[in-house]
N, CA, C and O atoms as a Tripos MOL2 file, in Angstrom:
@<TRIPOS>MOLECULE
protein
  264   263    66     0     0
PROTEIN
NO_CHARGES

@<TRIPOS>ATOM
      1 N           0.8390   -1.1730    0.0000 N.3       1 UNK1
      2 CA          0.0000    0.0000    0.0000 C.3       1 UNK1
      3 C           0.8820    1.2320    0.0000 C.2       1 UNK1
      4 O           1.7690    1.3640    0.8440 O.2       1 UNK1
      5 N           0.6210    2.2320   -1.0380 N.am      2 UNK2
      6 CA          1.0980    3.2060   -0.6540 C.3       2 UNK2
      7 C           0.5670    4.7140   -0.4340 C.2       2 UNK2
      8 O          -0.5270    5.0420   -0.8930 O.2       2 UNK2
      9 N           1.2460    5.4760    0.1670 N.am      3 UNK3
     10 CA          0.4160    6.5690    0.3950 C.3       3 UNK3
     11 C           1.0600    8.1430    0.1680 C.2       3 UNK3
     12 O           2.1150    8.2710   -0.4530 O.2       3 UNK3
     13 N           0.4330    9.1640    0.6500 N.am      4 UNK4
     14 CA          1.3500   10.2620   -0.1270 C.3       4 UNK4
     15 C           1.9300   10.6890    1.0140 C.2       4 UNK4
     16 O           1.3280   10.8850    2.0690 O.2       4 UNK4
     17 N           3.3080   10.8660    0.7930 N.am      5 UNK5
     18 CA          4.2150   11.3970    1.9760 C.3       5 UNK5
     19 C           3.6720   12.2480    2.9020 C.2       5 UNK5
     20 O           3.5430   11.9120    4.0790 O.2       5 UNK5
     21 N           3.2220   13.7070    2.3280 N.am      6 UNK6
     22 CA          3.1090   14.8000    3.0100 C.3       6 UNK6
     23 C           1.5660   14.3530    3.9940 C.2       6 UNK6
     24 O           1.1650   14.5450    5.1420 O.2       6 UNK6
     25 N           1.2430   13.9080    3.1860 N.am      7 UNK7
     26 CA         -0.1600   13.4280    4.0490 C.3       7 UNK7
     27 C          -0.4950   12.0780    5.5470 C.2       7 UNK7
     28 O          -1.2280   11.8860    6.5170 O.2       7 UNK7
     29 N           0.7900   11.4020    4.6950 N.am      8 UNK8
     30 CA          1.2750   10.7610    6.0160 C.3       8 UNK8
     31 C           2.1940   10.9480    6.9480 C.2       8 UNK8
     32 O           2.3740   10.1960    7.9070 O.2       8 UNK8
     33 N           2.8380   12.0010    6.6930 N.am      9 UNK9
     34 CA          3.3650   12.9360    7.8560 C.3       9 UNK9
     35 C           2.5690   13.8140    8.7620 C.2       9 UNK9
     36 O           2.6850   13.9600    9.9790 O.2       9 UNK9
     37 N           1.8150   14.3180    8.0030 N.am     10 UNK10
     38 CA          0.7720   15.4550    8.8930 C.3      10 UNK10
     39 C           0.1160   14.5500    9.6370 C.2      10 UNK10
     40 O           0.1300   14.7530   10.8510 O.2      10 UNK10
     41 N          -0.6100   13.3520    9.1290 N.am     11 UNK11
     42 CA         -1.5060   12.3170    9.5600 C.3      11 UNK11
     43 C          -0.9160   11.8120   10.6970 C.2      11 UNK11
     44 O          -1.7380   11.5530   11.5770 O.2      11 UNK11
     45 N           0.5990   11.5130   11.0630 N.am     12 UNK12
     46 CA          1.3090   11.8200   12.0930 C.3      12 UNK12
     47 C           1.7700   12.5850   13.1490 C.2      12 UNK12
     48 O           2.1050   12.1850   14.2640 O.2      12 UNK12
     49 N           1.7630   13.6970   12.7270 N.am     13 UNK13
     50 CA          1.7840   14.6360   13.2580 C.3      13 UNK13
     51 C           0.7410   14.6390   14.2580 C.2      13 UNK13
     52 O           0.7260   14.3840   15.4620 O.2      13 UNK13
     53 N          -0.0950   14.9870   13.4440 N.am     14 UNK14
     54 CA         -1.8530   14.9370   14.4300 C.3      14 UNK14
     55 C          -1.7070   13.8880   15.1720 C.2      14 UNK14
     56 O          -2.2760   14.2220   16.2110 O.2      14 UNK14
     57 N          -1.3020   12.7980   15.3230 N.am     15 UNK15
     58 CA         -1.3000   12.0520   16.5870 C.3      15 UNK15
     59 C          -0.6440   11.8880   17.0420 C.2      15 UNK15
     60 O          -0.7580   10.8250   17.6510 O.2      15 UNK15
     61 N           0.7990   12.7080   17.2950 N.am     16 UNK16
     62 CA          1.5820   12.6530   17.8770 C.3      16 UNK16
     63 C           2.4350   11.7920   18.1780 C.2      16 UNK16
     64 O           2.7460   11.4760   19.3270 O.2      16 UNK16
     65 N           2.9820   11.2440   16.9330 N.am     17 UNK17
     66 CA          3.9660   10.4160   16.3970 C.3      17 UNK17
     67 C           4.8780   11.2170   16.3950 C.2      17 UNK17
     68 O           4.7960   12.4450   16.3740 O.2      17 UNK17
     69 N           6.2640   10.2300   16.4290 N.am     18 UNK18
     70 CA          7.5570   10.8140   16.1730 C.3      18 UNK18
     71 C           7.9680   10.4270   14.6870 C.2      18 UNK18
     72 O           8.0760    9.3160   14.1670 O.2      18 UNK18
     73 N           8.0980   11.2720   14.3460 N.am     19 UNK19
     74 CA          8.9810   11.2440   12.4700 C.3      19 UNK19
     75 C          10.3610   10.2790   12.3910 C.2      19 UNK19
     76 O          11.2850   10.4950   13.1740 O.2      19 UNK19
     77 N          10.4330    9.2250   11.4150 N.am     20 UNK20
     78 CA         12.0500    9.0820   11.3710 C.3      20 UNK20
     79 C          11.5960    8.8070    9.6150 C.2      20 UNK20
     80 O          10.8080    7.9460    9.2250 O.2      20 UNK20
     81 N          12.4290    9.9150    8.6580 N.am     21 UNK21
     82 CA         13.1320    9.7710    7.5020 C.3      21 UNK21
     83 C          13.7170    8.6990    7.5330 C.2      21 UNK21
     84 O          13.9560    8.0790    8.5700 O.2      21 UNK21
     85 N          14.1190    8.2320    6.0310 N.am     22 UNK22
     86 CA         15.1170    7.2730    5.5140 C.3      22 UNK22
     87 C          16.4270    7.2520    6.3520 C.2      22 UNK22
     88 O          16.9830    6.3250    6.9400 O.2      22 UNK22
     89 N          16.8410    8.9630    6.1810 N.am     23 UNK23
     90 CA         18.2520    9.0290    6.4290 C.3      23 UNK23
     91 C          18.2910    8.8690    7.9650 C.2      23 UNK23
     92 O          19.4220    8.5540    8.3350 O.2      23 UNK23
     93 N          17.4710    8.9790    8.8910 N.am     24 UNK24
     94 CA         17.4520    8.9200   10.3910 C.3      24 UNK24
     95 C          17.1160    7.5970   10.6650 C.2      24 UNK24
     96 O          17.1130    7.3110   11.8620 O.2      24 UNK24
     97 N          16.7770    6.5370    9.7200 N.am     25 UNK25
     98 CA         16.7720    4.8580   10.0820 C.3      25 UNK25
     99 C          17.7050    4.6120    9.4510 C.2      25 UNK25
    100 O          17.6600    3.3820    9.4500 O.2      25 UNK25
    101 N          18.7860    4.9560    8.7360 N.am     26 UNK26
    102 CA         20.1480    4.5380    8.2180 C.3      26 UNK26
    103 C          21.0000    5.4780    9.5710 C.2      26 UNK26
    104 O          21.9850    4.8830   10.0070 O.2      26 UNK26
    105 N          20.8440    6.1830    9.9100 N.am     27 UNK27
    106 CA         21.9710    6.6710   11.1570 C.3      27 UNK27
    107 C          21.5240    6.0640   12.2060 C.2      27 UNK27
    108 O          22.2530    6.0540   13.1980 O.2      27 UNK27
    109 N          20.2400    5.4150   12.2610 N.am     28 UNK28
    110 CA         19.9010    4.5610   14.0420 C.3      28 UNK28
    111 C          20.6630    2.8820   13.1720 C.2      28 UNK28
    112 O          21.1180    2.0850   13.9930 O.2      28 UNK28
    113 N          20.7350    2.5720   12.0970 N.am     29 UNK29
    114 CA         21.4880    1.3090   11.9850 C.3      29 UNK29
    115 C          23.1970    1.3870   12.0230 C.2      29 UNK29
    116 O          23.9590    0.5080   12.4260 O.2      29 UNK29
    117 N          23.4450    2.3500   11.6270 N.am     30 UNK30
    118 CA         24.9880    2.6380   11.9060 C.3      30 UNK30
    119 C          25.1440    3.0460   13.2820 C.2      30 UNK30
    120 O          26.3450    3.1420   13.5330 O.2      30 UNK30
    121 N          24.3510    3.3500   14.3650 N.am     31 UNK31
    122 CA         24.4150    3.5430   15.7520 C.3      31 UNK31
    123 C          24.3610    1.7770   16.0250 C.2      31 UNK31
    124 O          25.2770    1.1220   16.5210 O.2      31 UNK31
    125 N          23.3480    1.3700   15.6670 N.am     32 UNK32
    126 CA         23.0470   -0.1720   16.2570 C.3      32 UNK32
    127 C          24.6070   -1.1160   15.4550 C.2      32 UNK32
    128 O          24.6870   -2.3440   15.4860 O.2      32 UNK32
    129 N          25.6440   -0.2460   14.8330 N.am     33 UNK33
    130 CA         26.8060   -1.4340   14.3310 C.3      33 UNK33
    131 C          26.5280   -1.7680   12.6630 C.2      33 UNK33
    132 O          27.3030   -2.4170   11.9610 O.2      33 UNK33
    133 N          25.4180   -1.2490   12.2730 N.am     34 UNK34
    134 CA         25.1960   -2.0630   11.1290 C.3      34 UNK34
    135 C          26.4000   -1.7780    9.9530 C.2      34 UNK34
    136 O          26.9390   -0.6710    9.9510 O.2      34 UNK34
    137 N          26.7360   -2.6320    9.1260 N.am     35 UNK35
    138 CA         28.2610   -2.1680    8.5370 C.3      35 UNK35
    139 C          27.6860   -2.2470    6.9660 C.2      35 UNK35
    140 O          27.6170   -3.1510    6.1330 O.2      35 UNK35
    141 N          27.0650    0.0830    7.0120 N.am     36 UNK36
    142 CA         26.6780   -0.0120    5.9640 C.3      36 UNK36
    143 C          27.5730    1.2590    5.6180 C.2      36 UNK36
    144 O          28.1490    1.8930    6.5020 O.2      36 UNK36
    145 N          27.6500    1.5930    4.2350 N.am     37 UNK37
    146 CA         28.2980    3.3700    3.7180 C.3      37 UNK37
    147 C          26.6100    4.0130    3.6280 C.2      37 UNK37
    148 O          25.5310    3.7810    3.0820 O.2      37 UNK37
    149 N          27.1640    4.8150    4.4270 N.am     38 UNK38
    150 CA         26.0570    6.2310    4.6580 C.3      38 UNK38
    151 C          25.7690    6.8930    2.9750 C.2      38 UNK38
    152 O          24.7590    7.3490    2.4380 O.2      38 UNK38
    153 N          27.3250    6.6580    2.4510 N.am     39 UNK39
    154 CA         27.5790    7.6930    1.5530 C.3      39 UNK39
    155 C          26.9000    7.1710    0.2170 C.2      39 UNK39
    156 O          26.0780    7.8570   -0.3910 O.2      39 UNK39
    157 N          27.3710    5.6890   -0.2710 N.am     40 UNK40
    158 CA         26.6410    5.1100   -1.1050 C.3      40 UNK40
    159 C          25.0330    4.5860   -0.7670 C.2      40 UNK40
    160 O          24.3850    4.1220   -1.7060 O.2      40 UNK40
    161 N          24.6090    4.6450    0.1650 N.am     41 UNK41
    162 CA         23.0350    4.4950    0.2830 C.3      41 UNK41
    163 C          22.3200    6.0460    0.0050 C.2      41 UNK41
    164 O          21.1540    6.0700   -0.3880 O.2      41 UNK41
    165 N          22.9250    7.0880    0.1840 N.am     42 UNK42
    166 CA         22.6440    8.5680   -0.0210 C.3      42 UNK42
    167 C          22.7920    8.2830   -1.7370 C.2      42 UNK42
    168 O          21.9470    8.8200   -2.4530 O.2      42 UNK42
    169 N          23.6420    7.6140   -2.2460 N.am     43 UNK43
    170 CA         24.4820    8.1390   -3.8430 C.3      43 UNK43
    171 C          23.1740    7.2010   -4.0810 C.2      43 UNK43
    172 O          22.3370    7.8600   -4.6960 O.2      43 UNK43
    173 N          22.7270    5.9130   -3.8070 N.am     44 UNK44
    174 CA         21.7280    4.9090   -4.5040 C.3      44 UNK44
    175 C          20.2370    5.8080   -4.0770 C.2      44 UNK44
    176 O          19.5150    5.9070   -5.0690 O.2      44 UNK44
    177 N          19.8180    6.2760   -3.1880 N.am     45 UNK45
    178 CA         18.6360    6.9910   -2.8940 C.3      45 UNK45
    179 C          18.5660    8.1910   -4.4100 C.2      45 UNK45
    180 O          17.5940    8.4550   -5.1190 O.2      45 UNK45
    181 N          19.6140    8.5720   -4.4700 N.am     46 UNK46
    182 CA         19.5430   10.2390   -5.2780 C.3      46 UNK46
    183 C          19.8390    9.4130   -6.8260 C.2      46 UNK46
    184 O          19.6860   10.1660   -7.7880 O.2      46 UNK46
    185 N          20.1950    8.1320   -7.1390 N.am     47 UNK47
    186 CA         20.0640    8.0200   -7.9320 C.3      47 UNK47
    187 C          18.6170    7.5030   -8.3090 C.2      47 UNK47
    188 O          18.1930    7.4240   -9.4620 O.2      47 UNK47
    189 N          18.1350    7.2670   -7.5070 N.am     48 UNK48
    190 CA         16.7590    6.3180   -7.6390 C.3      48 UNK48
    191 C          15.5580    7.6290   -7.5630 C.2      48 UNK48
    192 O          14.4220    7.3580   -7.1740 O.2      48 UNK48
    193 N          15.9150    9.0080   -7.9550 N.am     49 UNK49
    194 CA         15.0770   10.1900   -7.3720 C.3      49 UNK49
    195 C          15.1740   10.6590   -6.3570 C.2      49 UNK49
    196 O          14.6940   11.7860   -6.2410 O.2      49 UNK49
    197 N          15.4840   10.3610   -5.7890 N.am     50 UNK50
    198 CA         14.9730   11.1570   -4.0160 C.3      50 UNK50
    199 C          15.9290   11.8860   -3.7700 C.2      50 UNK50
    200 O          17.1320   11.6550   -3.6490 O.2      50 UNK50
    201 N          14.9470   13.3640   -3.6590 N.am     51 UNK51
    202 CA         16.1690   14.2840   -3.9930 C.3      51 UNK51
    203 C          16.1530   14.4530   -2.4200 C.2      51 UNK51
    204 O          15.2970   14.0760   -1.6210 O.2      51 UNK51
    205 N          17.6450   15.2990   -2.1460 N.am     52 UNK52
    206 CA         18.3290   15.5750   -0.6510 C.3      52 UNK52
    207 C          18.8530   16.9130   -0.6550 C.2      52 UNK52
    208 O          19.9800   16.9290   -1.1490 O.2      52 UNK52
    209 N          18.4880   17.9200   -0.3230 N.am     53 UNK53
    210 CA         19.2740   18.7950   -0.3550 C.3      53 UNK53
    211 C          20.6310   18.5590   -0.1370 C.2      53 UNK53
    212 O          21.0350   17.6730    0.6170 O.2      53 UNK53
    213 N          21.5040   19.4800   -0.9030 N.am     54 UNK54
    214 CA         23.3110   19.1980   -0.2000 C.3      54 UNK54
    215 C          23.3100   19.8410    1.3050 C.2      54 UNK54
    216 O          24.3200   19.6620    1.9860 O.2      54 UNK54
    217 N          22.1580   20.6220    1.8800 N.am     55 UNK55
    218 CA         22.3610   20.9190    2.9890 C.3      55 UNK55
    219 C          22.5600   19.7260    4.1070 C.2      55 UNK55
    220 O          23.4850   19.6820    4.9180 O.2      55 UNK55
    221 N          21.2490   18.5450    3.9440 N.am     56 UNK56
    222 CA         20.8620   17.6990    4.7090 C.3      56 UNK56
    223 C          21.7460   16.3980    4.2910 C.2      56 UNK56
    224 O          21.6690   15.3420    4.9190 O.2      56 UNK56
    225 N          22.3200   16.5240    3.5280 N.am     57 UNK57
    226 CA         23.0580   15.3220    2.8010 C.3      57 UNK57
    227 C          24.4080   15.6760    3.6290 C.2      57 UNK57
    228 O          24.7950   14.8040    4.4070 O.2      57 UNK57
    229 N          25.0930   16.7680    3.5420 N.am     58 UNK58
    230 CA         26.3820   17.1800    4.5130 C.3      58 UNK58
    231 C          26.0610   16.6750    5.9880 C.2      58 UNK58
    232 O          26.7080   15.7610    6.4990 O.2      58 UNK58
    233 N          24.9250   17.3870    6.6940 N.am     59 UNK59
    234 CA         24.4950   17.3240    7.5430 C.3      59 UNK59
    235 C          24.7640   15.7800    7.9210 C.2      59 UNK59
    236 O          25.7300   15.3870    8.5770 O.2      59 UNK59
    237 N          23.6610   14.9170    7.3500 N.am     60 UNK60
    238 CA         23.9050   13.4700    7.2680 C.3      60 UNK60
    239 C          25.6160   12.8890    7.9150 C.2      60 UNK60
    240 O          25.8990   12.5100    9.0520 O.2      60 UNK60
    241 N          26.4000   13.0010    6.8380 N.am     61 UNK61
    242 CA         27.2770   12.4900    6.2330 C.3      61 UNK61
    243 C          28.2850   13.2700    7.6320 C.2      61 UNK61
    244 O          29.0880   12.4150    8.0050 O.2      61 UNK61
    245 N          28.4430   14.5350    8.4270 N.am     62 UNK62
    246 CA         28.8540   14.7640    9.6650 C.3      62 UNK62
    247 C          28.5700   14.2050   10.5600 C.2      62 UNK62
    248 O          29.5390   13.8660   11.2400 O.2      62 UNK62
    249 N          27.0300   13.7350   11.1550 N.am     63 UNK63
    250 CA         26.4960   13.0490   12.0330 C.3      63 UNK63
    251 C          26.9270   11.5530   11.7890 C.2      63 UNK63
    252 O          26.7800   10.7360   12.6990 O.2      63 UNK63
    253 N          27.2230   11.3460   11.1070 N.am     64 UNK64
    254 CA         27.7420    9.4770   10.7600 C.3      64 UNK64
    255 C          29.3070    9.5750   11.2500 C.2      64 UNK64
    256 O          29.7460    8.6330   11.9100 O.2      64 UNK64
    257 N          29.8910   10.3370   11.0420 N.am     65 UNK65
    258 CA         31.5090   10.5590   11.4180 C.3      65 UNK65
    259 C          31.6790   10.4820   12.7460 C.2      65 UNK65
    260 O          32.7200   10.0200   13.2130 O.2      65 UNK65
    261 N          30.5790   10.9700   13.5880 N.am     66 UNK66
    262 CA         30.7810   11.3130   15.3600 C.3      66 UNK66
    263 C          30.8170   10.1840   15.7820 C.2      66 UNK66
    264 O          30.9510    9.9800   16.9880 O.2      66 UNK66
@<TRIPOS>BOND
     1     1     2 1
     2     2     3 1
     3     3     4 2
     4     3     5 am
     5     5     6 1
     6     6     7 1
     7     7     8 2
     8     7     9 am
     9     9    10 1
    10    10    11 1
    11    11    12 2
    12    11    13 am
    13    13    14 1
    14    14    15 1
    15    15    16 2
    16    15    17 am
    17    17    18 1
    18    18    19 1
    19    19    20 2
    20    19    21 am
    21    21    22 1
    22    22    23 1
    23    23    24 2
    24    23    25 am
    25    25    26 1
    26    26    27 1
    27    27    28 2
    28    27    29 am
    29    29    30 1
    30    30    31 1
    31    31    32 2
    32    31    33 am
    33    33    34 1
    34    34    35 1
    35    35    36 2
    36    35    37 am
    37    37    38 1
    38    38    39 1
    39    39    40 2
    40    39    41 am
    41    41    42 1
    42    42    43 1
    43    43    44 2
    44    43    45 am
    45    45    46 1
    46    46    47 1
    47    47    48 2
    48    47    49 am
    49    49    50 1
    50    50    51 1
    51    51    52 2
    52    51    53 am
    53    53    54 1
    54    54    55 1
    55    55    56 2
    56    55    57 am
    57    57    58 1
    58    58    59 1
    59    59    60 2
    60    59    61 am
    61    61    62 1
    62    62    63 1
    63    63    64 2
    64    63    65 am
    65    65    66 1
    66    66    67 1
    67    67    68 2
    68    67    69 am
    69    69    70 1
    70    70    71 1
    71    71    72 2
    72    71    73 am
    73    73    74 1
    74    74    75 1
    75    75    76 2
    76    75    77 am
    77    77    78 1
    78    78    79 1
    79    79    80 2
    80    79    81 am
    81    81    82 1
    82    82    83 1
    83    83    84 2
    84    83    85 am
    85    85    86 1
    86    86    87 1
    87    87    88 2
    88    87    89 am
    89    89    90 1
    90    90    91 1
    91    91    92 2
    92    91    93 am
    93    93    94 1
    94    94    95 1
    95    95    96 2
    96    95    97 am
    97    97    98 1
    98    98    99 1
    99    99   100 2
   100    99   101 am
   101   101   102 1
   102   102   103 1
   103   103   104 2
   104   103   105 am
   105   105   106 1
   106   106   107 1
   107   107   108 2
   108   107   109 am
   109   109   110 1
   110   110   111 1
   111   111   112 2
   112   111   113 am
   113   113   114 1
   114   114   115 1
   115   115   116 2
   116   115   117 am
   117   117   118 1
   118   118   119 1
   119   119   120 2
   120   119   121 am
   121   121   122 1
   122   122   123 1
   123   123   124 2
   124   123   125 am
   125   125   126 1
   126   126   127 1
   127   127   128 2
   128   127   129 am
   129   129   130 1
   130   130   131 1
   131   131   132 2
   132   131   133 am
   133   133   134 1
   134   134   135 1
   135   135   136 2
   136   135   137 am
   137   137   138 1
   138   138   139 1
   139   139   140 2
   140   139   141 am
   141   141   142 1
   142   142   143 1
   143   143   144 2
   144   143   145 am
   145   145   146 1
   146   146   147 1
   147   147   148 2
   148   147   149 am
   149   149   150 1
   150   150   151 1
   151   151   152 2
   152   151   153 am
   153   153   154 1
   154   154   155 1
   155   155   156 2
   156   155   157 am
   157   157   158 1
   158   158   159 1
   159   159   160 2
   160   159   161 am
   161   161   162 1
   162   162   163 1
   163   163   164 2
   164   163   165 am
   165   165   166 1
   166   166   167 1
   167   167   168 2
   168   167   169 am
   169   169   170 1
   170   170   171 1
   171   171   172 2
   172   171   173 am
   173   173   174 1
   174   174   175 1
   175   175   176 2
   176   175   177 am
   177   177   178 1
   178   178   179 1
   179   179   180 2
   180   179   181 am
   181   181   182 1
   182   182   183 1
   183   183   184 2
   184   183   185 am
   185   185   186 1
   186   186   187 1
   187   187   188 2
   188   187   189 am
   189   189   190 1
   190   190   191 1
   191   191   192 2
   192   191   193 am
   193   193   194 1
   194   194   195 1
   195   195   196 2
   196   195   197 am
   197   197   198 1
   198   198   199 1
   199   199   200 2
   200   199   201 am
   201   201   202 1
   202   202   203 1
   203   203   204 2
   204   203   205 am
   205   205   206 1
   206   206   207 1
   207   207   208 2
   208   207   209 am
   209   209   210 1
   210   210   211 1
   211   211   212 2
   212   211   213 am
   213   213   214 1
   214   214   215 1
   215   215   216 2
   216   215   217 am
   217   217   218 1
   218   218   219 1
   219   219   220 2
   220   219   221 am
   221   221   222 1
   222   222   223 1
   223   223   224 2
   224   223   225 am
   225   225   226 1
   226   226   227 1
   227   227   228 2
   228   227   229 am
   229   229   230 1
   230   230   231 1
   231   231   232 2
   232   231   233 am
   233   233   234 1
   234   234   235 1
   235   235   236 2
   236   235   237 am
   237   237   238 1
   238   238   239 1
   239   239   240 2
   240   239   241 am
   241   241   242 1
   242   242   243 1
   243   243   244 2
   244   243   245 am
   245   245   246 1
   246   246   247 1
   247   247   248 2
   248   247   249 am
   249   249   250 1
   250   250   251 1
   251   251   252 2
   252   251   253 am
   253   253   254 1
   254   254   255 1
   255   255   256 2
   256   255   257 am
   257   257   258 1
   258   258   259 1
   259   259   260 2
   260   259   261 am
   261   261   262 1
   262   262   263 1
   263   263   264 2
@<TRIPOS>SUBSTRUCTURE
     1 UNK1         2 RESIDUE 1 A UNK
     2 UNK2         6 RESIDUE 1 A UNK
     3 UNK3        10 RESIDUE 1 A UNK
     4 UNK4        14 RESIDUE 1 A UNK
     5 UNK5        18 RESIDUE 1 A UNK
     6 UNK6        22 RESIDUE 1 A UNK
     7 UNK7        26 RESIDUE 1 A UNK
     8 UNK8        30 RESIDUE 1 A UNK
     9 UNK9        34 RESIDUE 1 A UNK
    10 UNK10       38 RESIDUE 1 A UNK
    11 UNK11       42 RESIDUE 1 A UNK
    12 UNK12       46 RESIDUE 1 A UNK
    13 UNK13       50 RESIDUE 1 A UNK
    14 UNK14       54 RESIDUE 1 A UNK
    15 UNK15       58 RESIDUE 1 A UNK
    16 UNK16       62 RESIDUE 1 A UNK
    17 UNK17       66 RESIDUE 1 A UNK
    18 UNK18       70 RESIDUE 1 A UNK
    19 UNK19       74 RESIDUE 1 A UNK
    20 UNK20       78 RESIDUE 1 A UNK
    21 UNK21       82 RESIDUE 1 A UNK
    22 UNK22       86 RESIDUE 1 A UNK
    23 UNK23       90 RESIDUE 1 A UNK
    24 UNK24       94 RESIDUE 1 A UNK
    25 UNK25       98 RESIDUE 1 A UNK
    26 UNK26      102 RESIDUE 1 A UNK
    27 UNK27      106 RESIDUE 1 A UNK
    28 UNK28      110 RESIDUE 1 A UNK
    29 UNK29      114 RESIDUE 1 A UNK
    30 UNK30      118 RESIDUE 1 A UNK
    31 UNK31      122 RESIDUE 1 A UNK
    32 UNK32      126 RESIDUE 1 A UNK
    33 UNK33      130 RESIDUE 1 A UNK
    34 UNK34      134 RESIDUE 1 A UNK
    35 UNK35      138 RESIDUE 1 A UNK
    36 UNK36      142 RESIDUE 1 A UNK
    37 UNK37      146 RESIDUE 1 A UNK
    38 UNK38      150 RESIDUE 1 A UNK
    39 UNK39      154 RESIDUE 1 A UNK
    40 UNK40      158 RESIDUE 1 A UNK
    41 UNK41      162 RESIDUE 1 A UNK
    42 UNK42      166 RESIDUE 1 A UNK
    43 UNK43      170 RESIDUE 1 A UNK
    44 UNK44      174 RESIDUE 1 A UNK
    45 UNK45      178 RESIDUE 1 A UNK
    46 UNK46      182 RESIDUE 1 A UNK
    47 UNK47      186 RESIDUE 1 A UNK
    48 UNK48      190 RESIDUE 1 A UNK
    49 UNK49      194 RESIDUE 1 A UNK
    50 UNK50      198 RESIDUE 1 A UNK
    51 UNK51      202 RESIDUE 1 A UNK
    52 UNK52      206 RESIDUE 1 A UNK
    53 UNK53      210 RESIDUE 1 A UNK
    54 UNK54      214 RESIDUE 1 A UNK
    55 UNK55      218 RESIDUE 1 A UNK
    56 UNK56      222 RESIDUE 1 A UNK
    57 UNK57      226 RESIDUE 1 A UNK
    58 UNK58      230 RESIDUE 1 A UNK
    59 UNK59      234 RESIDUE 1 A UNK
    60 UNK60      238 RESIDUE 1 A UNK
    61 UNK61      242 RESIDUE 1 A UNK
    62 UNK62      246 RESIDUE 1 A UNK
    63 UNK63      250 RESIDUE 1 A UNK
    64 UNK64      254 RESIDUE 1 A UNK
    65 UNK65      258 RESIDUE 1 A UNK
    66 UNK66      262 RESIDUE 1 A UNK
């Protein structure tokens, strides 16, 4: 099933769910050990469409280094 992002975010929102993006369940698996590249799952996402700002993509790619 699929559904439209923005609408299942708000739809979240309203009940007071917590949000986790793609890129924030790829930084809780590299916290949990998982032995993945941050950098090539970002390069396979943006090739597959999904665009990232270079803001949030840097961002990303600092928070994986700590």
């Amino acid at each position: 099933m699929a559904i439209d992002e923005a609408v299942g975010r708000r739809t979240a929102r309203l009940h007071g769910l917590r949000l986790t993006g793609s890129l924030g369940i790829l930084l809780h698996a590299l916290d949990a050990g998982y032995p993945i590249s941050l950098a090539e799952c970002i390069g396979n996402m943006e090739r597959h469409g999904i665009g990232l700002s270079r803001e949030l993509r840097e961002q990303v790619l600092r928070r994986a280094r700590r």
